[in-house]
N, CA and C atoms as a LAMMPS dump frame, in Angstrom:
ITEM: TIMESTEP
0
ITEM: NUMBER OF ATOMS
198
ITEM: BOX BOUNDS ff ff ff
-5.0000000000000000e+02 5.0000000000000000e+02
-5.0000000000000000e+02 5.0000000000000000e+02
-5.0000000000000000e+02 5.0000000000000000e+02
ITEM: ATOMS id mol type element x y z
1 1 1 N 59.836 -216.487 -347.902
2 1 2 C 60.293 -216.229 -346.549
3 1 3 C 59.075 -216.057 -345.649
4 2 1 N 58.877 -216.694 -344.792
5 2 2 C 58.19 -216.392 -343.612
6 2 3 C 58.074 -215.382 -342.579
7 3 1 N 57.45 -214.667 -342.09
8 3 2 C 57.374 -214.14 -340.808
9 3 3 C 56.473 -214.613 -339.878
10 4 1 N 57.394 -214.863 -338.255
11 4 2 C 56.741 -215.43 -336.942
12 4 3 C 56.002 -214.142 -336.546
13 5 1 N 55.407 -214.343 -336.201
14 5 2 C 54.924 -213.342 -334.537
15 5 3 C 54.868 -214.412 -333.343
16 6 1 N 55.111 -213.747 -332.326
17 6 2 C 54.481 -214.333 -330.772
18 6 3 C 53.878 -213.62 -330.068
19 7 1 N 52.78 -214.073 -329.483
20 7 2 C 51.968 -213.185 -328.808
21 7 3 C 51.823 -214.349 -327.192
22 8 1 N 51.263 -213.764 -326.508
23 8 2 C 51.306 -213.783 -324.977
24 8 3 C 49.892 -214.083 -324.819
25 9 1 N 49.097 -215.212 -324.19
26 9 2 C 47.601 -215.313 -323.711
27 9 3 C 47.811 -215.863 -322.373
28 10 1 N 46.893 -215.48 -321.875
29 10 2 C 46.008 -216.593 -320.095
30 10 3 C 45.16 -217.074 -320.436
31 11 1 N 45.118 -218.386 -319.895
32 11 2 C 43.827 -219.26 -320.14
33 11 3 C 44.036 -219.869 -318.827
34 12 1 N 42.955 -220.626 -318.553
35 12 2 C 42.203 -221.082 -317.33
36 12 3 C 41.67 -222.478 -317.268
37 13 1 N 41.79 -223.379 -316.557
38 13 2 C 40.763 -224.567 -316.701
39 13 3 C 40.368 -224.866 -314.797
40 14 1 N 39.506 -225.648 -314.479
41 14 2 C 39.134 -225.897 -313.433
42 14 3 C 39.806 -227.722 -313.355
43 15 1 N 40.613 -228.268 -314.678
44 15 2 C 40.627 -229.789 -314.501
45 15 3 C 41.968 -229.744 -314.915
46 16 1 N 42.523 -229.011 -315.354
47 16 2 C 44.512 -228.885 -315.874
48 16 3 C 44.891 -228.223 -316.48
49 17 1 N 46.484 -228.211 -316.048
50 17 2 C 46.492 -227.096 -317.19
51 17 3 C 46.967 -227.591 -318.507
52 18 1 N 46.835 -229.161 -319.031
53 18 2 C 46.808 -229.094 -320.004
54 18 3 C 45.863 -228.821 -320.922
55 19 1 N 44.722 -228.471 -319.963
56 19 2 C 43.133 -228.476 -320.129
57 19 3 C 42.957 -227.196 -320.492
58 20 1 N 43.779 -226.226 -319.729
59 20 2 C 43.733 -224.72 -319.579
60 20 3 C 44.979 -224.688 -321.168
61 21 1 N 45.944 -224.871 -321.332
62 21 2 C 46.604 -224.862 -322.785
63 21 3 C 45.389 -225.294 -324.145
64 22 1 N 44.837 -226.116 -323.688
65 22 2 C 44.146 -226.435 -324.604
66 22 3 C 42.989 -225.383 -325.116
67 23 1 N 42.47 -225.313 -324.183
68 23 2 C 41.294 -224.097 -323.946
69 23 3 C 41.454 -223.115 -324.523
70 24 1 N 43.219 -222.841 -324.027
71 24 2 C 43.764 -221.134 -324.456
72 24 3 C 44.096 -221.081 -326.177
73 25 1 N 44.549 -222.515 -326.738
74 25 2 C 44.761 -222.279 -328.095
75 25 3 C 43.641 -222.722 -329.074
76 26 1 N 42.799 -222.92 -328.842
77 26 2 C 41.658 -223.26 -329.09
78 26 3 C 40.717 -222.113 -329.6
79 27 1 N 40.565 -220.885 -328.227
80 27 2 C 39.73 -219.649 -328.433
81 27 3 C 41.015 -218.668 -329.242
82 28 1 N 42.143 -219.374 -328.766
83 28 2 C 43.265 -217.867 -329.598
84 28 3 C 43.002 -218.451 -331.492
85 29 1 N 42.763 -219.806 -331.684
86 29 2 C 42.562 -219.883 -332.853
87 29 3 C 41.337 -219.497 -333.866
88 30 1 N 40.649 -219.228 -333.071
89 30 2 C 39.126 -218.522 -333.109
90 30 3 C 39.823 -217.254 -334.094
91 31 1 N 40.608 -216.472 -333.963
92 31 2 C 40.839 -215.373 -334.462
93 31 3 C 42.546 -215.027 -334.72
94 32 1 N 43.029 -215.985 -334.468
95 32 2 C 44.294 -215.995 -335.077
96 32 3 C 44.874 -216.714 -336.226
97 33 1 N 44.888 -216.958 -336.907
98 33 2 C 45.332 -217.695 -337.979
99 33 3 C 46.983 -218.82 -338.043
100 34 1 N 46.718 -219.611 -338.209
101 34 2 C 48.457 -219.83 -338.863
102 34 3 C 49.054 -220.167 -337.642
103 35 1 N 48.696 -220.343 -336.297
104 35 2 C 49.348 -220.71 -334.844
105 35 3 C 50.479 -221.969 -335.628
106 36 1 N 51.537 -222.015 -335.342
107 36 2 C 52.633 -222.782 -335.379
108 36 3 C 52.964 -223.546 -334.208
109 37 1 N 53.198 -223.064 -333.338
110 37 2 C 53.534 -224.055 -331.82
111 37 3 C 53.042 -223.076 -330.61
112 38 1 N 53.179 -223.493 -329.437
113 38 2 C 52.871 -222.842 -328.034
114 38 3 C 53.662 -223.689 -327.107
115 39 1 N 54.439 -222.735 -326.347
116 39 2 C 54.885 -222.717 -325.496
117 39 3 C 54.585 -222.119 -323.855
118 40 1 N 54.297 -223.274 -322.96
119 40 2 C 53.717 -222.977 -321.747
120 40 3 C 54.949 -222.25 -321.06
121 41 1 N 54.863 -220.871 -320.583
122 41 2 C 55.661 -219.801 -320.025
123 41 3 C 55.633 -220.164 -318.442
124 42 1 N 54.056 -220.351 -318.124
125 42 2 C 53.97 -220.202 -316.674
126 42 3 C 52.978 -220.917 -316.314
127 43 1 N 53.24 -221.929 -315.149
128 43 2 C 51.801 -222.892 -314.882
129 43 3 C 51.735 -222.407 -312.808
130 44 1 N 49.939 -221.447 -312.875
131 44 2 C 50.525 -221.346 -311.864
132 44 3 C 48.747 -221.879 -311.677
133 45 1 N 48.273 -221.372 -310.216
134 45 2 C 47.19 -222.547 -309.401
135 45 3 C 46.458 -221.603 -308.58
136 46 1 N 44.973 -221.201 -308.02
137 46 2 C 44.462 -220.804 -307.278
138 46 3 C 43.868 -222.022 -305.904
139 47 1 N 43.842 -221.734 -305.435
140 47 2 C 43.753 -222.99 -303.875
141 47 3 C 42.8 -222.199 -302.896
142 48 1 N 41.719 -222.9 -302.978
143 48 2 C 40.472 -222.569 -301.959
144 48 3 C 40.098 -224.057 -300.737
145 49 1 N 40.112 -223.411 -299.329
146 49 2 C 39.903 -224.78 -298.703
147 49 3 C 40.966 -225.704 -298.48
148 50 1 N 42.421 -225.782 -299.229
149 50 2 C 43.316 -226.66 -299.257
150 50 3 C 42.926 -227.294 -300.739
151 51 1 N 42.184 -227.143 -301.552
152 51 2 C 42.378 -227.787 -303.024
153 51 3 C 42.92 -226.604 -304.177
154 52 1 N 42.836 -227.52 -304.778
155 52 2 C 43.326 -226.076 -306.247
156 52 3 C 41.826 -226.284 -306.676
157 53 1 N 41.252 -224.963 -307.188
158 53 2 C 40.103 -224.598 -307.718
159 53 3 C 40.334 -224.521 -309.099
160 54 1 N 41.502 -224.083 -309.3
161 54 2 C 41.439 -223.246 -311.202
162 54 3 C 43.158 -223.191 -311.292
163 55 1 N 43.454 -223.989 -312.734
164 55 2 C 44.717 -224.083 -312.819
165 55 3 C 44.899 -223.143 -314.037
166 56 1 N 45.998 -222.157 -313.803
167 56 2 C 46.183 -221 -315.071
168 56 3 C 47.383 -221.492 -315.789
169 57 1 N 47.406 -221.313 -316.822
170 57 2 C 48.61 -221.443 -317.949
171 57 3 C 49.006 -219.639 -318.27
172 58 1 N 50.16 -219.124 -318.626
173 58 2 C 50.721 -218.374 -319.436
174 58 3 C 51.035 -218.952 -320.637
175 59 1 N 50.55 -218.7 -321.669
176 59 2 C 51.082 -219.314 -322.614
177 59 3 C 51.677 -218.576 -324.305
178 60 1 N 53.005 -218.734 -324.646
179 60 2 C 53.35 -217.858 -325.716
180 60 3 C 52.852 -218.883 -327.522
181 61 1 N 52.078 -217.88 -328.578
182 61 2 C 52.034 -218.26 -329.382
183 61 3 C 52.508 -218.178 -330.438
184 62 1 N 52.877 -218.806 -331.43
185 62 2 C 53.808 -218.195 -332.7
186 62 3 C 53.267 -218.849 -334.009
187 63 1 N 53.076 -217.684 -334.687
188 63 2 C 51.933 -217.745 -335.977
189 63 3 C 52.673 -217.442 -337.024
190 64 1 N 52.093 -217.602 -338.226
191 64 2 C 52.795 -216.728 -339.223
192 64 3 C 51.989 -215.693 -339.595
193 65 1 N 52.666 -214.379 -340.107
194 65 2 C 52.034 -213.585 -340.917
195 65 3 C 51.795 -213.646 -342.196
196 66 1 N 50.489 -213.205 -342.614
197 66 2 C 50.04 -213.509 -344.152
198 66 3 C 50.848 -212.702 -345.083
């Protein structure tokens, strides 16, 4: 039998946010083990000047426990 967890990260990119998902599961795998899927919660945008500067992801992860 398995057990999930999900946990909750922010990540950031300056070029997308598939860029910023990527980024975010990337460093969460640095120290998480066993990531199963991710699900983007929230895609939101900072805007300087009239451009977007930095696109943020919310993103939920689900791992297994050892």
């Amino acid at each position: 039998m398995s057990i999930l967890k999900v946990i909750e990260i922010l990540s950031s990119s300056e070029i997308s946010w598939e860029d910023a998902a990527r980024k975010g599961v990337a460093k969460a795998s640095k120290s998480v083990k066993h990531i199963r899927s991710v699900y983007v919660h929230e895609q939101s945008a900072t805007v300087s000047d009239g451009g977007i500067t930095e696109f943020r992801v919310n993103l939920k992860l689900t791992f297994e426990l050892e």
